[in-house]
N, C-alpha and C positions, 0 to 999 in steps of 0.2 A: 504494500500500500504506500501512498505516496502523498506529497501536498501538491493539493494538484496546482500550484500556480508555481512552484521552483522545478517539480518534475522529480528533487531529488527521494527516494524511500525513504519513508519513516525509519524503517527498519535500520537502514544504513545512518541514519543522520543519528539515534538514538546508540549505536554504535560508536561513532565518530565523539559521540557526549560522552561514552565511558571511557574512551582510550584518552581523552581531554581531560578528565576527572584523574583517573591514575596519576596521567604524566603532570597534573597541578601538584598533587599532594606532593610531589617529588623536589617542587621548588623553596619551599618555606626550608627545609632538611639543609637543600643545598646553602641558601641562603647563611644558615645557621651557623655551614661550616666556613662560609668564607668570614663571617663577623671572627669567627674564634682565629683564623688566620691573618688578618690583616684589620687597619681601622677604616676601612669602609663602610660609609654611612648607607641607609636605606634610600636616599634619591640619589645617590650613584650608584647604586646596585640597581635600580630602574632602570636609568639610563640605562649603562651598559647592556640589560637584558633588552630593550627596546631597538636601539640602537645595532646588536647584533644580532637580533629575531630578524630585525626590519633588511640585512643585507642576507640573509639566509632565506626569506620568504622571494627577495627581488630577483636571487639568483635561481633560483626555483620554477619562478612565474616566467623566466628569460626562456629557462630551458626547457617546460613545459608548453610555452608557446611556439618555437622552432620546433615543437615533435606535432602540433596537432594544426598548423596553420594549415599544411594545404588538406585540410579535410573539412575548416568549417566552414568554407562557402557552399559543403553541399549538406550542412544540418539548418534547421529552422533557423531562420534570422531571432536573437536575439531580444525581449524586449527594455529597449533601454530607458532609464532613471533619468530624469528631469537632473539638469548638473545642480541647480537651487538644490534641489532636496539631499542630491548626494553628497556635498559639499557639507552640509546642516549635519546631514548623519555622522558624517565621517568627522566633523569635527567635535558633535556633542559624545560618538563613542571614545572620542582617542582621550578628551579629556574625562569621560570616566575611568576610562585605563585607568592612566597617570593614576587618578586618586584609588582606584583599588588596589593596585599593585603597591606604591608605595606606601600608603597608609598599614599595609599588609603586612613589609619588610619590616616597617617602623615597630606593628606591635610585637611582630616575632621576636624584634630586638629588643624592646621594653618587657615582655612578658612570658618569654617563650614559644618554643612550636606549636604546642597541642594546643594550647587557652586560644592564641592567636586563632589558629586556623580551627577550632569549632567555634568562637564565637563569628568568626567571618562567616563561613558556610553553615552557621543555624540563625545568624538573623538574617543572611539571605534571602531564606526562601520565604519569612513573614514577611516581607517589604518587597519580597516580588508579588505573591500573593496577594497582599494589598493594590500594589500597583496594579496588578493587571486587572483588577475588581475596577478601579477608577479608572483606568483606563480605555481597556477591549472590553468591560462587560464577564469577562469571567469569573463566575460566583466563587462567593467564598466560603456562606453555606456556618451550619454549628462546628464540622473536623473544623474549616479553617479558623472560624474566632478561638475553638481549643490549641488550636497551632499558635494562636498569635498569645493567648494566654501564657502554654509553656514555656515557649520560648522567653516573653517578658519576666517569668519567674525563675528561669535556669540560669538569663544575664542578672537576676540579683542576687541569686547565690553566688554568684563569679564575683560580681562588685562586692559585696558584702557581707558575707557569708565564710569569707577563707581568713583568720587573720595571720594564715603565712603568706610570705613572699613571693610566695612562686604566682599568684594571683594580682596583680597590679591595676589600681584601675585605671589609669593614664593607656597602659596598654590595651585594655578591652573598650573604652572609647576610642583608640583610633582601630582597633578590630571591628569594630559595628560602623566608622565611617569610611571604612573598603567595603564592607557589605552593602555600604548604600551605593559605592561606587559600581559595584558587582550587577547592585539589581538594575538600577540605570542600565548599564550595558545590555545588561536583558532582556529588557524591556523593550528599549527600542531596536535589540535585531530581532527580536519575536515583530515588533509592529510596525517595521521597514521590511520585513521580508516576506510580509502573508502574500502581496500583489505581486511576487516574482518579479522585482524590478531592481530586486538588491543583489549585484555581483558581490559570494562568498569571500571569492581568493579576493578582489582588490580591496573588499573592507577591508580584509585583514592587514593588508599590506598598508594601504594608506594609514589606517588606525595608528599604525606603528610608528609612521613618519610625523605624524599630529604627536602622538604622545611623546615621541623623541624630541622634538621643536620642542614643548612645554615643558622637559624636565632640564633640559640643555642647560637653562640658567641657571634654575636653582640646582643643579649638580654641581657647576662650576662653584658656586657659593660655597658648597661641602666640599670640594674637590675630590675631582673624578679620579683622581693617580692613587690608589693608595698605598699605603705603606706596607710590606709583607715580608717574611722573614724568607717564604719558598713562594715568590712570583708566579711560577710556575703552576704551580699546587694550585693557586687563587686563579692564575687565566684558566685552569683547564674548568676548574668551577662554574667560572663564569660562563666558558663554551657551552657547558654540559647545559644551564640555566639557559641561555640564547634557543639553543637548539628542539629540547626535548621539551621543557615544559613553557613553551614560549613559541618559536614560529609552530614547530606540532600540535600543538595541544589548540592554541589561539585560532587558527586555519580549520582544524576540526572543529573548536567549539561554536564559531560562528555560520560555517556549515549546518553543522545541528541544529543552534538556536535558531535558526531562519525556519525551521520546518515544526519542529516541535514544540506544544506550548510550553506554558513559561513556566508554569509549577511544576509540569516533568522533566525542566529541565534540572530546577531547584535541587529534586530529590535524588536524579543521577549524580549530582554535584556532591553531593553525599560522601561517596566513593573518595573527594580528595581530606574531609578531614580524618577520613578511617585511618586511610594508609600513612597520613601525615603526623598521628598519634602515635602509629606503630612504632612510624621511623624516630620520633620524639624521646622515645621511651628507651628502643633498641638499641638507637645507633650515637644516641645525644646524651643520653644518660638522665632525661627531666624522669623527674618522681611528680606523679599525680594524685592533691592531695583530694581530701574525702570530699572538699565543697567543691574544688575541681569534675570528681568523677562524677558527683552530682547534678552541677550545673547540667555535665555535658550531656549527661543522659537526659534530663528535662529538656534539652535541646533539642539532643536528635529525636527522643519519642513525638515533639510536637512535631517536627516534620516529617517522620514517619504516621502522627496523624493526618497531615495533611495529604501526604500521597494517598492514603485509603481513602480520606474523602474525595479526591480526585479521580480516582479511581468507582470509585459507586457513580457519581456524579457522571461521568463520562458512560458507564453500563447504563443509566437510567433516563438517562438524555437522548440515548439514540445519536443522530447525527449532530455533529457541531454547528450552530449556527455558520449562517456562508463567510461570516468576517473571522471565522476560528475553524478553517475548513480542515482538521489534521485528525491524525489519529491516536489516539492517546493507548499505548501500551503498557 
């Protein structure tokens, strides 16, 4: 099955959203290790991930286009995107970037991995939720006010509920203001790409080049050179950050989001604070205290509420309205 205005499969684009969720959880980890390596700050660490996504994604679309030129003049012409609108998009995504991704490194670095990255990805999918009720019209129903309940009750245990260290609340506000940067981005490639008018690979690519312009200065303010003891150790980091959970993962998730709604996107997104916990624990050595493991579980249960209401909701609905034409799996 498919949405019928991109042409791309659900099936496929829902795929594309898990291997994007994997390869995110993987970045906070990285991140982690480059702070313990060198003093680079969280908007150089942007940067640079933007900035080498954005020449990895260029060289890609260069040589993806030399393999499939002489074949598209004999597929359906194209329907193309007003340049106002594509201009607006590209510029309203790149700057949600910029604040998701940075605000992201920032709390990893104020707070830790795991706190970081499940209070990102569990107040995401309330404020997409939200959003896309104000929005498209897609209900929200009693699951989602219980989604938006736990979730508000798992971020006060996180604020206030832990009085050890490893809990910060400087860093769980800028954890919830990447989530909003998160759902923003959601939002609108869920509601720029229902009409099939929105090219996958160039958002991503332009995206990159907006949110690189936008961090450019204030990187140079923090400076971008950092200091390291094994240079080496920190570029391949940094590669590793560019490559995998950045031009991959970015290129897939905007694929996906174009096809699939917004709440199903929320809840595959899932997938990155799991593995990001794992890595938190296994490879970083964070200890998770009891308000911690509390929080996160009042986190993620409210957004495992919410996928079940979504889920009834979509069986009981039948088909989706023509303006939410996809299929929810």
């Amino acid at each position: 099955m498919s949405n019928a205005a991109s042409g791309l499969p659900i099936g496929r684009g829902l795929l594309y959203l898990i291997v994007a969720g994997a390869a995110w959880g993987t970045a906070g980890a990285a991140a982690s290790l480059v702070y313990r390596a060198s003093d680079m700050g969280p908007i150089a660490l942007s940067f640079w991930r933007c900035a080498g996504g954005l020449v990895l994604l260029l060289a890609v679309r260069l040589l993806r286009g030399r393999r499939v030129a002489p074949a598209v003049s004999e597929q359906r012409p194209a329907v193309r995107e007003p340049l106002g609108r594509k201009a607006l998009r590209i510029g309203v995504t790149g700057f949600g970037l910029a604040v998701f991704q940075t605000a992201y490194f920032a709390a990893v670095e104020a707070t830790g991995l795991a706190v970081a990255t499940v209070v990102t990805l569990g107040a995401g999918p309330v404020l997409i939720a939200l959003g896309a009720r104000l929005t498209m019209r897609e209900r929200l129903g009693r699951g989602g006010a219980t989604a938006v309940a736990g979730a508000l009750a798992g971020l006060g245990v996180l604020m206030l509920g832990s009085g050890d260290a490893a809990v910060r609340p400087w860093g769980v506000v800028l954890a919830v203001v990447s989530a909003a940067g998160y759902s923003t981005m959601t939002l609108l490639t869920r509601w720029w790409g229902r009409d099939g008018r929105a090219d996958g690979s160039g958002t991503t690519a332009w995206t990159f080049a907006v949110t690189t312009v936008c961090l450019l200065p204030l990187g140079l303010a923090e400076g971008l050179v950092p200091h390291a003891a094994q240079p080496m150790h920190v570029l391949a980091l940094l590669a590793y950050i560019a490559a995998i959970p950045t031009a991959l993962a970015y290129a897939l998730f905007f694929a996906g989001a174009a096809v699939v709604r917004s709440a199903t996107v929320s809840v595959i997104m899932l997938l990155e604070p799991v593995s990001a916990a794992v890595l938190a624990v296994w490879l970083l050595g964070e200890r998770l205290t009891v308000a911690t493991l509390v929080g996160t579980l009042l986190m993620l249960g409210s957004v495992a509420g919410l996928a079940v209401a979504e889920t009834r909701g979509a069986g009981a609905g039948g088909r989706a309205a023509p303006e939410e034409e996809t299929v929810l799996v």
